[in-house]
KEVEXPA-361064 format. One record per residue (C-alpha): residue number from 0; x, y, z. Coordinates in steps of 0.25 Angstrom, whole numbers, plus 2048, in hexadecimal, padded with zeros to 3 digits. Layout:
N
NUM,X,Y,Z;
...
//
This chain:
469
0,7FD,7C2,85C;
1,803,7CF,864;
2,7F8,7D8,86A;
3,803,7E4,86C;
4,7FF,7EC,861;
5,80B,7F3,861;
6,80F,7F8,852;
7,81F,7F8,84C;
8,82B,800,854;
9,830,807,84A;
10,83F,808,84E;
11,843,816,848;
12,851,814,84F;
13,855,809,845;
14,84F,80F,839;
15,857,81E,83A;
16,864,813,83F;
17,861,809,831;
18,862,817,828;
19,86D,81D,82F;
20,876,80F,82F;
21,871,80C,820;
22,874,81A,81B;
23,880,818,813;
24,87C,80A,80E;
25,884,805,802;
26,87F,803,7F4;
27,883,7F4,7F9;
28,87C,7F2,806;
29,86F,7F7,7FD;
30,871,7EB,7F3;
31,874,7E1,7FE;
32,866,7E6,804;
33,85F,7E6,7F5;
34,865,7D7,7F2;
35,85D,7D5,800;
36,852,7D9,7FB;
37,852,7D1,7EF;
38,84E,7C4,7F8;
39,83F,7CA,7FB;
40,841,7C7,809;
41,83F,7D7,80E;
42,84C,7E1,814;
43,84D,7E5,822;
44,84D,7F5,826;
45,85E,7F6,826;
46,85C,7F0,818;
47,851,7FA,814;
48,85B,806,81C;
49,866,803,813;
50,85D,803,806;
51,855,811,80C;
52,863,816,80F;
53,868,816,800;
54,86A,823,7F8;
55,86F,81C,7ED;
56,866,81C,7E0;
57,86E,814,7D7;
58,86C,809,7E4;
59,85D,80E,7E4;
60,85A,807,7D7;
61,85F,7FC,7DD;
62,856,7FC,7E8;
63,84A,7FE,7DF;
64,84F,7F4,7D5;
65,850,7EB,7E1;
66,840,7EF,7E5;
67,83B,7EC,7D7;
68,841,7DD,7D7;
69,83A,7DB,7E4;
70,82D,7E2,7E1;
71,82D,7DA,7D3;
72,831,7CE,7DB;
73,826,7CE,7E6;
74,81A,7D5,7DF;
75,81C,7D4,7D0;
76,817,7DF,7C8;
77,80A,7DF,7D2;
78,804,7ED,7D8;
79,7F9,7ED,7DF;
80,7F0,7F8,7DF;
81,7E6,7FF,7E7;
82,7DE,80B,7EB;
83,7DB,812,7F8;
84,7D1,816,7FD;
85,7CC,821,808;
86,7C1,821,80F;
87,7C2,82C,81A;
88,7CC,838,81B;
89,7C7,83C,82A;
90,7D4,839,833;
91,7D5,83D,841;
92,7E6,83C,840;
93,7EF,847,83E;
94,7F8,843,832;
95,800,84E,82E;
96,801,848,821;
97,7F3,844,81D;
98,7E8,84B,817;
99,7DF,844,820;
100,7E5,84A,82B;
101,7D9,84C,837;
102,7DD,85C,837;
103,7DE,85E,827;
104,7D4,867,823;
105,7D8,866,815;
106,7D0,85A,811;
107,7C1,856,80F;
108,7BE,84B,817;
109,7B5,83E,817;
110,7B2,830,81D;
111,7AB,827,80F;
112,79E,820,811;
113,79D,813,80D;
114,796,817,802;
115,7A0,820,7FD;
116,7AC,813,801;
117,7A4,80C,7F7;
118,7A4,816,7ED;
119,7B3,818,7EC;
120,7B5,809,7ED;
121,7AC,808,7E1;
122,7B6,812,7D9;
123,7C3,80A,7DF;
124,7BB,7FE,7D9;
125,7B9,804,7CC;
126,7C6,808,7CB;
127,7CA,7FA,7CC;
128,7D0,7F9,7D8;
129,7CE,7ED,7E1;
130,7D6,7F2,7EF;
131,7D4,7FD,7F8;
132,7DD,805,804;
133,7D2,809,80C;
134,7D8,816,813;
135,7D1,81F,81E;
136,7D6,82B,827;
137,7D3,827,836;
138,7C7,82D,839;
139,7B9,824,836;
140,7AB,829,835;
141,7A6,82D,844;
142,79D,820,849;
143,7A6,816,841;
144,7B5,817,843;
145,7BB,80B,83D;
146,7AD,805,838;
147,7AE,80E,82C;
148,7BA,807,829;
149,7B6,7F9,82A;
150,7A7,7FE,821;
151,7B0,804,817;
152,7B7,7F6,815;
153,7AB,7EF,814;
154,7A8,7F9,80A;
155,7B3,7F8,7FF;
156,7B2,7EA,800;
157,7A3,7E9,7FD;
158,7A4,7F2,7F1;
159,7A4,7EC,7E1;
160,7A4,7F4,7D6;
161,7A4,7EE,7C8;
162,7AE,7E2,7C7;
163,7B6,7E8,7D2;
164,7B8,7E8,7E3;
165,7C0,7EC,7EE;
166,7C8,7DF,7EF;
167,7D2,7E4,7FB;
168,7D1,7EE,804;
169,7DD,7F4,80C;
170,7DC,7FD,817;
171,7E4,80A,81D;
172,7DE,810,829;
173,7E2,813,835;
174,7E7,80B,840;
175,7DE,802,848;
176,7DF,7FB,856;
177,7E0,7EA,852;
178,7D1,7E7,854;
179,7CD,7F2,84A;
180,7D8,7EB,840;
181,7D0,7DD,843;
182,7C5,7E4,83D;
183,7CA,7EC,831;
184,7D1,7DD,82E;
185,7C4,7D6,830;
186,7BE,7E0,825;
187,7C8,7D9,81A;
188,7D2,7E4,816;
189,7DF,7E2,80F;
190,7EB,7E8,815;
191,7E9,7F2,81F;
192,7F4,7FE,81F;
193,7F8,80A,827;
194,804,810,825;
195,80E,816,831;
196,80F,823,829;
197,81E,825,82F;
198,825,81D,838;
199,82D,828,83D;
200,825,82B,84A;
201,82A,838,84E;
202,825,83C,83E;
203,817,833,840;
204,813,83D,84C;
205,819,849,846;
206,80F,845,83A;
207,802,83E,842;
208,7FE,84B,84B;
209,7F2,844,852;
210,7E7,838,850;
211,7E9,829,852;
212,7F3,828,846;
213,7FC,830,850;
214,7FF,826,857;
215,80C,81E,851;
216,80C,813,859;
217,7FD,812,857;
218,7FD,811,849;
219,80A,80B,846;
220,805,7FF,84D;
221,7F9,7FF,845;
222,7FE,7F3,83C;
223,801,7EB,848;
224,7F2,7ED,84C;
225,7ED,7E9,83E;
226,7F6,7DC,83E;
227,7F3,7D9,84B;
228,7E5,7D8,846;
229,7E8,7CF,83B;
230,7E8,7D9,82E;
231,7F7,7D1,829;
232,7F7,7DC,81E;
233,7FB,7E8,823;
234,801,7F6,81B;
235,80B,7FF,820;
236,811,80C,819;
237,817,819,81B;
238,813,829,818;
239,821,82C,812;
240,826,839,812;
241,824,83C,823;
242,831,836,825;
243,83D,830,821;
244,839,825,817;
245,844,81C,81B;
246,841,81C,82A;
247,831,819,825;
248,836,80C,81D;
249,83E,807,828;
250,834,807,831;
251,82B,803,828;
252,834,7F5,827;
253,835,7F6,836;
254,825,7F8,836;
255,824,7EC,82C;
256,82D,7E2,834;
257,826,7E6,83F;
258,81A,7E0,839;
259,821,7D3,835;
260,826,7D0,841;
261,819,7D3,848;
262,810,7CC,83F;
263,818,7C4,836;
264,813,7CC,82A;
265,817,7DC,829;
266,810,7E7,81E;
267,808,7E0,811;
268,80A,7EE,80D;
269,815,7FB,810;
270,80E,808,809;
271,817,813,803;
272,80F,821,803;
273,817,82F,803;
274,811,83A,809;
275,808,842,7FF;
276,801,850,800;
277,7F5,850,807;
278,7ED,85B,80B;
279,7EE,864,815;
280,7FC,85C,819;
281,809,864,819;
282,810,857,81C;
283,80A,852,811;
284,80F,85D,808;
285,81C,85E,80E;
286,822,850,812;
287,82B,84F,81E;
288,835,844,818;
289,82F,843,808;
290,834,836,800;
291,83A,839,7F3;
292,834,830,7E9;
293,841,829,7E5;
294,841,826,7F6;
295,833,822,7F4;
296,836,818,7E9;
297,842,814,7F1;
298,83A,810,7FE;
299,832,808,7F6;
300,83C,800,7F1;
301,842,7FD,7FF;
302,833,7FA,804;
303,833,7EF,7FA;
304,841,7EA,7FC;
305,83E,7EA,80C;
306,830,7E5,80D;
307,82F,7DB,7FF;
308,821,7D6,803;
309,81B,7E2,807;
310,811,7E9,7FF;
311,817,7F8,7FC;
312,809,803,7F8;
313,80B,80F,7F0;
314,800,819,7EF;
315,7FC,823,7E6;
316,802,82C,7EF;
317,80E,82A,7E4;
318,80C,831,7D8;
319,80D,825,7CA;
320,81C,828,7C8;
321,81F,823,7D4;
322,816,81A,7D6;
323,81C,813,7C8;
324,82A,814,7CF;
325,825,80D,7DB;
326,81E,801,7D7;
327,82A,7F7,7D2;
328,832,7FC,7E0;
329,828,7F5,7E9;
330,81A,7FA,7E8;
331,810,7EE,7E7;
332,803,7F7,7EA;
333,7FE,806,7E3;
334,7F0,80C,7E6;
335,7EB,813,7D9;
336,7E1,81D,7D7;
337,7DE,820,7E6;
338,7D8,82B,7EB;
339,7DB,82F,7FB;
340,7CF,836,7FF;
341,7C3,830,802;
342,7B9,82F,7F7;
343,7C5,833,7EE;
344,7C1,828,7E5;
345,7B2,82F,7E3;
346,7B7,83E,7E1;
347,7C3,83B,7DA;
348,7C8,847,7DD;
349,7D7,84D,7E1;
350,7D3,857,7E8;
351,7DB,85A,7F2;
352,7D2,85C,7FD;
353,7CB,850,7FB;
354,7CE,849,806;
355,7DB,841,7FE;
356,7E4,83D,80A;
357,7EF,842,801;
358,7F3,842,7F2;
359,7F6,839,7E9;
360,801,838,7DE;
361,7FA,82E,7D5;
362,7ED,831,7CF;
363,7EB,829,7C4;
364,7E0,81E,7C2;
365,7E0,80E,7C8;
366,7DF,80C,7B9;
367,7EC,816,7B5;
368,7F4,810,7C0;
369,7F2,801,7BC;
370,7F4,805,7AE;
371,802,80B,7B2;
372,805,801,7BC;
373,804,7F7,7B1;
374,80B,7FF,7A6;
375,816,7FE,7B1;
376,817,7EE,7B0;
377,80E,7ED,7BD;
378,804,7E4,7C0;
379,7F7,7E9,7C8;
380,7F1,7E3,7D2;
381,7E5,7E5,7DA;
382,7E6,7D7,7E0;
383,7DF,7D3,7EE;
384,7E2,7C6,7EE;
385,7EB,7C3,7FA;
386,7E2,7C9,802;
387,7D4,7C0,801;
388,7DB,7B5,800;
389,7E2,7B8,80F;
390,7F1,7BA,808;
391,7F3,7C5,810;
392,7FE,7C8,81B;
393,809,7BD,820;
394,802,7B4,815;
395,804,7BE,809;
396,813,7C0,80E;
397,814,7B0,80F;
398,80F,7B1,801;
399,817,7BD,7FE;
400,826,7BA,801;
401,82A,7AE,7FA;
402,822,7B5,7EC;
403,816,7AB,7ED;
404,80D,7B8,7EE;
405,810,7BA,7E0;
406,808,7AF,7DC;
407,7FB,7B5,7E0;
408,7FF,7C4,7DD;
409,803,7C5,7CF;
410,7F7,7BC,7CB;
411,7EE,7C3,7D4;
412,7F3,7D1,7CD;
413,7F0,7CB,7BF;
414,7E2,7CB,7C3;
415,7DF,7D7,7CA;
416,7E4,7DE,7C0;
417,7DD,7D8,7B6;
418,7CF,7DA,7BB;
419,7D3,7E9,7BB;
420,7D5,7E8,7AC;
421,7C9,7E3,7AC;
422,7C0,7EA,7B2;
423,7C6,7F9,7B5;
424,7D3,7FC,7AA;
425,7D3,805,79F;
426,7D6,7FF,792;
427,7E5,804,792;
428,7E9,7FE,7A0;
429,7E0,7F0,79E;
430,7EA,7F0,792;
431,7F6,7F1,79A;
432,7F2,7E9,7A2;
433,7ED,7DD,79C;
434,7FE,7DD,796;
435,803,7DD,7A5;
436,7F8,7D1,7A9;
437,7FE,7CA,79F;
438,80B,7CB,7A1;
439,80A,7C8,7AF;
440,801,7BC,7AC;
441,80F,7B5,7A5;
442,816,7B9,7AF;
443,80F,7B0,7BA;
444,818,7A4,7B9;
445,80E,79A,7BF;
446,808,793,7B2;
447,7FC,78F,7BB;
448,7F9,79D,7C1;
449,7FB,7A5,7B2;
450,7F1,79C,7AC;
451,7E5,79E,7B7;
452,7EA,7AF,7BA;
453,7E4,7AD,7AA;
454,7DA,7A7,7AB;
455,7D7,7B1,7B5;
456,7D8,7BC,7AC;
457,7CF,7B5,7A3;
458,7C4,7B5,7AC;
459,7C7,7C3,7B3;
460,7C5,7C9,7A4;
461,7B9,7BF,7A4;
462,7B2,7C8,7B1;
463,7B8,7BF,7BD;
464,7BD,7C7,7C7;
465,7C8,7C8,7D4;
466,7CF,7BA,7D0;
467,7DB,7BA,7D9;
468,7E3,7AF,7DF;
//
C-alpha cells in the first residue's frame, strides 16, 4: 500500500462551477437523477449539484419520496442506536465553535479516571445500551498522552453490569500519525471517526485559531492515516452551519470517492451534526451559514440517494420532531439519552457549566426513544454483529450492495432488540415492542432463518444472551 499520507484535494473550483452550472436545473433533469438513484448504485457530485440546486418543493417531495424507497430498500425499518460518551473536556485547540475550546473559561473542566469510566459505563450498561462513541478533547492526562486512551478502552470493554456489556465501541478523537492508528486498531474498536468540520478552507482557518486541529491538511488527511493502518471502517461528517451546506456535501462526495479510490472502500458512516450553542461561543450562538430544517431534511435525503451504502448518524443535537422527520429519509444510526460532558452520565445534570461541549435538542430517555421509535414502525437495533465476526469494510460493502447484508441485519435487530425488552424496558414500550418483533419476524421470507430467529426468542426470553448471526 502507499506511504504518502497525503489526505483528499478538495477541488473548491468544481464545486462553486457544479452549483453555478446546475442552478436552474429542471423539474426534469431532477427526475432523470432520482430514476438514477432508484438502481442503488450511488450518484456522482454533478448529480448531487442538480438535486442541491432545486428550489422546487413540490420536486422536493419527490426527492424525499425517492430517499425513503432507498432507505426502506437497503436498511429496512432497522435504527441503530447508541450513546456517546466523554471522557475529558481539556483541549489544547482553538475551535471557535466548541465549548471545549483551550481559552473558554466558561466551563469546568476534567479528565475521568478509570474508575469514574467504569462508572458511567455501568449507567450506559444499565440503560440498556450495548455501543459506545468514545469522544475526548485533545488533551490527555500529563505523564500519559495517548495511553489514557488505550486504558480507557480496555476499560469499557472489561465492564458487565447485570445481563448487559459494552459490545462495540467506536471511537472520535483526535488525529493520529498511522503507528498510533495501528494501536488504537489493535485495541478492537469499531469505526473510528473524525469529522472535517468545513471543508471550505479559507472558513476552517477563520474558525481553528490555534492547536494541532489547525492544521487542515493535517487533519483532513487523518482518515488516510487511519486506512493506512488498517482501521477499514472509518467516519466522516461535517459541523453545518460554517458554510454553505452545499459546498460541505460536495466535498464530502469528493472526500468519499477519494476514499474509494484510495482504498477500495470509502466512509461505513457520513455524520450530520448542525452547530448548536455551546458555552462561551458566539459562533455557536450565532452561525455563519445556519441550515434551515427543511435544508436539513433535504441534505439528508440527497446523502442517502448519493452514497446508498453509507451509514448517515443523527445525534441528539436534533430536537425529537426532527429527528422523527429524518429517520425514513436516510438515517440508519440515532444516539439516545447522551450526555456531552464528562461524567454527565453520573451528575445527570444540564447545567450549563458543566462541561457539556454543547446542547442538546433531545433529552428524553433510551427507553422513551425506543418506545417512539417503534411507535413510528421502526425496528431498534443495537446490533454488533458485523463487527466480531470481521464483516467490516470492503467485506460488509461486498455484503452490502447486492442486499445480502439484509440477511444478517434484520435478524440480527430482532434480537437485540428483544434482549432489551427483556432486560431494561418499561411495561408500555416492551408492549410495543413485542407487536413490531412480530411483525418483522413474518416478514423474513427465508422459512429456515424465521423458524431458528424464533426459537432464538425462545431461549432469549429463557436468559440466553447476545445470540446473533
Amino acid at each position: 500500500m502507499s506511504t504518502n499520507l497525503a489526505g483528499p484535494r478538495i477541488d473548491a473550483g468544481r464545486i462553486q462551477a457544479a452549483l453555478a452550472d446546475h442552478a436552474d436545473a429542471t423539474p426534469a433533469a431532477v427526475r432523470d437523477i432520482l430514476a438514477k438513484a432508484r438502481e442503488l448504485k450511488g450518484l456522482d457530485d454533478l448529480d448531487v449539484a442538480v438535486l442541491l440546486a432545486n428550489t422546487d418543493r413540490g420536486i422536493d417531495e419527490e426527492i424525499f419520496e425517492t430517499a425513503r424507497t432507498v432507505k426502506e430498500t437497503i436498511y429496512g425499518n432497522r435504527l441503530v442506536l447508541f450513546a456517546p460518551m466523554y471522557i475529558t473536556n481539556k483541549c489544547q485547540n482553538e475551535c471557535r465553535y466548541c465549548a471545549f475550546r483551550a481559552s473558554n473559561t466558561d466551563i469546568r473542566r476534567r479528565n475521568l479516571s478509570q474508575e469514574e469510566i467504569a462508572e458511567e459505563v455501568r449507567i450506559i450498561i444499565d440503560e440498556g445500551h450495548k455501543r459506545i462513541l468514545l469522544v475526548a478533547g485533545e488533551s490527555y492526562p500529563a505523564g500519559e498522552g495517548l495511553d489514557y486512551v488505550y486504558k480507557t478502552i480496555e476499560t469499557i470493554y472489561s465492564v458487565k453490569s447485570g445481563n448487559g456489556e459494552i459490545r462495540r465501541l467506536n471511537v472520535n478523537i483526535a488525529g493520529l500519525d498511522v503507528e498510533h492508528y495501528r494501536r488504537l486498531k489493535a485495541c478492537n474498536i469499531g469505526t473510528y471517526q473524525l469529522f472535517q468540520e468545513t471543508y471550505h478552507r479559507p472558513t476552517y482557518e477563520k474558525m481553528h485559531l490555534a492547536g494541532p486541529k489547525a492544521d487542515y491538511d493535517w487533519h483532513i488527511g487523518s482518515i488516510d492515516r487511519a486506512m493506512e493502518a488498517g482501521i477499514d471502517d472509518a467516519g466522516i461528517g461535517v459541523l453545518f452551519g460554517l458554510h454553505d451546506y452545499r459546498f460541505e456535501v460536495l466535498a464530502m462526495m469528493q472526500h468519499a470517492a477519494h476514499l474509494e479510490n484510495r482504498f477500495g472502500v470509502g466512509p461505513h458512516t457520513i455524520s450530520v451534526p448542525r452547530i448548536e450553542p455551546a458555552a462561551g461561543s458566539s459562533v455557536a450562538l450565532n452561525p455563519p451559514a445556519p441550515v434551515r430544517d427543511h435544508d436539513f431534511l433535504r441534505l439528508i435525503a440527497i446523502l442517502r440517494l448519493a452514497v446508498p451504502y453509507t451509514g448517515i448518524i443523527l445525534s441528539t443535537r436534533e430536537n425529537a420532531t426532527i429527528r422523527r422527520q429524518c429517520y425514513a429519509l436516510g438515517i440508519s444510526q440515532i444516539s439516545a439519552s447522551s450526555r456531552t460532558n464528562p461524567g454527565g452520565y453520573t451528575e445527570r445534570q444540564h447545567d450549563p457549566h458543566s462541561g457539556e461541549q454543547f446542547s442538546l435538542g433531545d433529552h428524553r430517555s433510551l427507553d422513551e426513544v425506543i418506545a417512539d421509535c417503534l411507535e413510528l414502525g421502526f425496528l431498534p437495533s443495537f446490533c454488533t454483529a458485523c463487527y466480531r465476526r470481521g464483516r467490516t469494510g470492503a467485506d460488509f460493502m461486498d455484503l452490502a450492495k447486492p442486499g445480502l447484508i439484509k440477511e444478517f441485519c434484520q435478524p440480527n435487530a430482532v434480537l437485540t432488540v428483544k434482549e432489551y425488552l427483556e432486560d431494561y424496558a418499561s411495561a408500555e414500550t416492551r408492549a410495543i415492542g413485542e407487536r413490531v418483533i412480530e411483525q418483522s419476524v413474518e416478514a423474513i421470507t427465508t422459512d429456515g432463518l424465521k423458524c431458528d430467529v424464533c426459537d432464538r426468542l425462545v431461549k432469549i426470553e429463557d436468559g440466553d444472551r447476545d445470540l446473533h448471526y
